[in-house]
C-alpha positions as CSV (number, residue, x, y, z in Angstrom):
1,X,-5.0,-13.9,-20.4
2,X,-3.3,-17.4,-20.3
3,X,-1.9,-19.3,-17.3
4,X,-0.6,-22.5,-16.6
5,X,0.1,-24.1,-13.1
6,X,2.2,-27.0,-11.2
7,X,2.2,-28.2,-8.4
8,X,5.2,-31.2,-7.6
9,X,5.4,-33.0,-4.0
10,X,9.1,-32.9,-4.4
11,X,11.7,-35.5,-3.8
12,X,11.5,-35.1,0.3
13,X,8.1,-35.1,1.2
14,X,5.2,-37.8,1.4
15,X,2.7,-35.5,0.9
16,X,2.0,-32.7,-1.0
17,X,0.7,-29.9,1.5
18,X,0.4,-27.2,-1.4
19,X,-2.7,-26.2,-3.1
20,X,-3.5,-23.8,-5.9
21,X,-7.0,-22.2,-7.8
22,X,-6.5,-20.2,-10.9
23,X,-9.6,-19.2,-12.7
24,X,-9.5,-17.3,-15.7
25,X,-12.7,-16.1,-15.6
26,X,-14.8,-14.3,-13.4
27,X,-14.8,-15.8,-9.9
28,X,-17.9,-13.3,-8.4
29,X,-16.9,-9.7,-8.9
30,X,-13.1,-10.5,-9.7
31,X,-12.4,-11.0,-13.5
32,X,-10.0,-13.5,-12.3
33,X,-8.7,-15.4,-9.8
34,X,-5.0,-17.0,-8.6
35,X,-4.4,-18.4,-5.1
36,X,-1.9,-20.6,-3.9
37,X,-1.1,-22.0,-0.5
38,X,1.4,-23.7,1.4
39,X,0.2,-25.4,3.9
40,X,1.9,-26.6,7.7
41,X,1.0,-28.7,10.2
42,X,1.3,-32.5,11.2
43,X,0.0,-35.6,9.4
44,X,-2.8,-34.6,7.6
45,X,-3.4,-30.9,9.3
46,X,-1.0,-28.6,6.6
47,X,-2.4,-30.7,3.4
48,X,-5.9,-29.7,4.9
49,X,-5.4,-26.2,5.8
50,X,-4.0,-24.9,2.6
51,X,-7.0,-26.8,1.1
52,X,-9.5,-25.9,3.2
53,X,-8.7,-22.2,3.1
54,X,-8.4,-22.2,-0.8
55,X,-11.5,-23.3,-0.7
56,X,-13.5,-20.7,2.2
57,X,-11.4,-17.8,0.0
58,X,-12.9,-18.7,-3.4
59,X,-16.5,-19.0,-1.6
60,X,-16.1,-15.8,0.2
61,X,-15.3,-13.7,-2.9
62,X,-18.1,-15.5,-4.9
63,X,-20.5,-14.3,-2.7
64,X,-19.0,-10.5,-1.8
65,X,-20.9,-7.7,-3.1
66,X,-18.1,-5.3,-2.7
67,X,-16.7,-3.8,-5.3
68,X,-13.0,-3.1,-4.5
69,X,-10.2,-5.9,-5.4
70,X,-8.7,-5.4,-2.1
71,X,-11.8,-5.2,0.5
72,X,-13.1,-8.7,-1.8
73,X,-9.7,-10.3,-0.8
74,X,-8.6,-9.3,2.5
75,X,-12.3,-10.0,3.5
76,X,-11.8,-13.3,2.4
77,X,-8.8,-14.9,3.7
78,X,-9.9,-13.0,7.1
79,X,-13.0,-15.4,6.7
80,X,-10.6,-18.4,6.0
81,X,-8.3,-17.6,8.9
82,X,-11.1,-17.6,11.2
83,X,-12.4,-20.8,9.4
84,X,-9.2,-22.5,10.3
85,X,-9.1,-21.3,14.0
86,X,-12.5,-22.4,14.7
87,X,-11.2,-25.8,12.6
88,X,-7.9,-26.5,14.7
89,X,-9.9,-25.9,17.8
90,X,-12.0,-28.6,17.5
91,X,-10.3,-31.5,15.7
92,X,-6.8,-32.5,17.6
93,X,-6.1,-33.6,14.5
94,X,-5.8,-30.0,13.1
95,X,-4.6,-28.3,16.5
96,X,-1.8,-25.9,15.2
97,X,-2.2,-26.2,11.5
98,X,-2.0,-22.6,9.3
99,X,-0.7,-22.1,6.0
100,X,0.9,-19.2,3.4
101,X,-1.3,-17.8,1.2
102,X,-0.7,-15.3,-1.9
103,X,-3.7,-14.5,-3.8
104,X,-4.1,-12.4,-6.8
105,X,-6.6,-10.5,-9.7
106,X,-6.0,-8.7,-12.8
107,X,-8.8,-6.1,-13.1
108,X,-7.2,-4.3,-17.0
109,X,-3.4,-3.2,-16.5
110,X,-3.9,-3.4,-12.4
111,X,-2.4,-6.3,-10.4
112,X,-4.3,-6.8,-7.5
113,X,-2.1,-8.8,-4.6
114,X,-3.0,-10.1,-1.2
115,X,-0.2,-12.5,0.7
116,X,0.3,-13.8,4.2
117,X,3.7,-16.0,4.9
118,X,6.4,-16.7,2.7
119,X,5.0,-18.0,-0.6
120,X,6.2,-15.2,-3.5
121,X,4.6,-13.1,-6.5
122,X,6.5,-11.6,-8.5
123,X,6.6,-9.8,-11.8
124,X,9.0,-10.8,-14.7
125,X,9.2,-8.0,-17.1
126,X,12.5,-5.9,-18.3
127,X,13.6,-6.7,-14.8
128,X,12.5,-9.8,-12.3
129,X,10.4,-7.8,-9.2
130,X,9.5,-9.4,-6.1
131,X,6.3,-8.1,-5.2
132,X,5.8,-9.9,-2.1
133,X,7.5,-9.6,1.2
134,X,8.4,-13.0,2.9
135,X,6.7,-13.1,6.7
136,X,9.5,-15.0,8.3
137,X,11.8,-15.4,10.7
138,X,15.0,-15.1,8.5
139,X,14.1,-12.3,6.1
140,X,12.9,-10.3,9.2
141,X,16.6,-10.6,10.2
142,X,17.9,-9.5,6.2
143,X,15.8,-6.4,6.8
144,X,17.3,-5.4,10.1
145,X,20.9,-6.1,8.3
146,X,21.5,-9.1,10.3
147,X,22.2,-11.5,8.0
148,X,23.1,-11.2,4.3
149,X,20.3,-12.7,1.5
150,X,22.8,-14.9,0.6
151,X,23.6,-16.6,3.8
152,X,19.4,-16.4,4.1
153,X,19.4,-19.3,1.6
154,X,21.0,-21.5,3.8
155,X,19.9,-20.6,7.0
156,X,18.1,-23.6,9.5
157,X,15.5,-21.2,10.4
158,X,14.8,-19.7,6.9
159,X,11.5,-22.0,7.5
160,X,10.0,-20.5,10.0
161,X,7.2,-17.6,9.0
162,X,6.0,-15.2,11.1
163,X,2.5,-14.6,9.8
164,X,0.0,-17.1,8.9
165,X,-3.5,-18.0,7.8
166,X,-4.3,-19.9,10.9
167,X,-1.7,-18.1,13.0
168,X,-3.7,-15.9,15.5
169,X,-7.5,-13.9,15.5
170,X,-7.4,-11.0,13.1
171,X,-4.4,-11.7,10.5
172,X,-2.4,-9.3,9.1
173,X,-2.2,-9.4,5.5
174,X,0.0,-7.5,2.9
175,X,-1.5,-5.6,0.1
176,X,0.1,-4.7,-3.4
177,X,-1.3,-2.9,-6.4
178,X,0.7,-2.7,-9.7
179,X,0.7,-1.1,-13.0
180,X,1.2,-3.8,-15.6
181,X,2.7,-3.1,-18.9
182,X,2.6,-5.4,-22.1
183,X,4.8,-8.3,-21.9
184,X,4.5,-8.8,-18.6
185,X,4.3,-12.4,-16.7
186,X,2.9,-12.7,-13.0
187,X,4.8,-15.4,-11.2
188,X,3.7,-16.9,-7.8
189,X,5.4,-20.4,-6.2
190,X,5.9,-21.5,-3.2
191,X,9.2,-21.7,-1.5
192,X,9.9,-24.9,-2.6
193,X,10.9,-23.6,-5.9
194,X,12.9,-20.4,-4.4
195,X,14.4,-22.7,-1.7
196,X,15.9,-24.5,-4.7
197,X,16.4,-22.4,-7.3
198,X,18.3,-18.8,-7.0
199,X,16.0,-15.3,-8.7
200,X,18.7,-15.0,-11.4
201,X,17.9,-18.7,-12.3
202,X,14.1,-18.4,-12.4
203,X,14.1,-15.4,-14.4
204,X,16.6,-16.7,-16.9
205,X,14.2,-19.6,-17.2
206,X,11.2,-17.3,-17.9
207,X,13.1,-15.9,-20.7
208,X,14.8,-19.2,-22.5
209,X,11.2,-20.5,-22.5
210,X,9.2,-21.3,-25.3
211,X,5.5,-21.3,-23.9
212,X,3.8,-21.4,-20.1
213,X,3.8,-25.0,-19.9
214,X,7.7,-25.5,-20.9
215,X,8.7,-22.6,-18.3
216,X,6.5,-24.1,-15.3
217,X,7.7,-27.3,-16.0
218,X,11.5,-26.3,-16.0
219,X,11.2,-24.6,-13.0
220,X,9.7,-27.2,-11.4
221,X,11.9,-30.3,-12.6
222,X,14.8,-27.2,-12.2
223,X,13.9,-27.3,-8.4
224,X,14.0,-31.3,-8.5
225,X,17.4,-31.8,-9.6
226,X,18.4,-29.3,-7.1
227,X,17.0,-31.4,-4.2
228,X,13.4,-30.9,-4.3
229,X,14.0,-30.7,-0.2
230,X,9.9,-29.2,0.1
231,X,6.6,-29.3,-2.0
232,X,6.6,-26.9,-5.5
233,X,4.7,-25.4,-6.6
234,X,4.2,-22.6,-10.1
235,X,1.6,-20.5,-11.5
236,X,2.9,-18.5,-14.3
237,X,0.4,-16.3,-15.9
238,X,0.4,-13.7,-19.1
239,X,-2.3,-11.4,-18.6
240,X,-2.6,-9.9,-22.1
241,X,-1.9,-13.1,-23.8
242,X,-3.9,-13.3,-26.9
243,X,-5.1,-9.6,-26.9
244,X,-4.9,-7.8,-30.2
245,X,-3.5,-4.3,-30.5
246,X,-5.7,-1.9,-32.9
247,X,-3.5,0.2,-35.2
């Protein structure tokens, strides 16, 4: 397994409220470990949240004694969601912070995916899969036929998520599981590389490159020269780099 990650404060922001973990190792019972956040709130709160609850996540599944990918993970960003409640109750500083998160493990040719809000896995293989399905306002109205994806790109509220860590008592998260096959890269980012940069694009990019760090890198300076209107953020991983196939 080899991945690389980015993370880019844009050409918008001040701050970067984005945080990512990737481990390739074993993080408690998980042979691996990718998480990234996107974090909102005011001054300080959305740098802090994505942060904090990065953080509670990793600590929650180094200590689990369960045994399943998806009872380690959804138990542990329910422990960070609570963590950030409990946070933003007390501080004024925090009051209404949350963030995205999209976490992921490889246990041999299973994908193991957890997400909350709008930040994207997918799967670039023979075909570019989004595994993920965006919490927000705007692609809530692209699945009732409202709106067209294209005119989702553009739209003022395309912002504005409907779940979050942080959001309410008892998130609901979104589980995947998927059969990987050789050649296969796992992508996650935050939206502001999708924002920027069209699914046609990205893959293209995946495919032109010559290693991890050249592909993250042109994704995120690719997102840049676009407007780098929000935080990006890349993790671009290749779960059977390096593994050796026995005649």
């Amino acid at each position: 397994m080899k991945m690389v990650s980015k993370t880019d404060t844009g050409r918008r922001r001040r701050m970067n409220q984005d945080y990512v973990y990737t481990s390739e190792t074993p993080v408690g019972k998980l042979p691996n470990l990718l998480i990234l956040a996107d974090g909102m709130g005011g001054h300080n709160a959305g740098d802090y949240a994505s942060r904090y609850t990065v953080e509670t996540i990793v600590r929650s599944v180094m200590g689990s004694s369960d045994h399943s990918p998806i009872a380690i993970l959804q138990t542990a960003i329910q422990q960070a969601n609570q963590a950030i409640l409990e946070k933003s109750q007390t501080d004024i500083d925090l009051e209404g912070m949350g963030t995205t998160v999209v976490a992921a493990t490889v246990f041999g040719n299973e994908l193991y995916v957890a997400n909350v809000g709008d930040s994207r896995l997918y799967i670039a293989g023979d075909a570019f899969l989004q595994v993920t399905k965006d919490h927000s306002f705007v692609q809530e109205m692209v699945r009732r036929g409202q709106i067209s994806p294209e005119n989702a790109r553009s739209h003022p509220d395309r912002n504005i998520i409907t779940r979050a860590v942080g959001g309410r008592q008892g998130v609901e998260i979104d589980f995947f599981e998927i059969e990987l096959k050789a050649g296969d890269q796992i992508l996650m980012c935050s939206d502001g590389l999708t924002d920027m940069v069209e699914d046609c694009e990205i893959f293209q990019t995946l495919k032109d490159r010559q290693d991890l760090d050249e592909a993250v890198g042109n994704l995120v300076d690719t997102a840049n020269a676009y407007g780098g209107n929000d935080n990006i953020t890349v993790i671009l991983t290749e779960p059977f780099a390096g593994e050796v196939k026995l005649c």
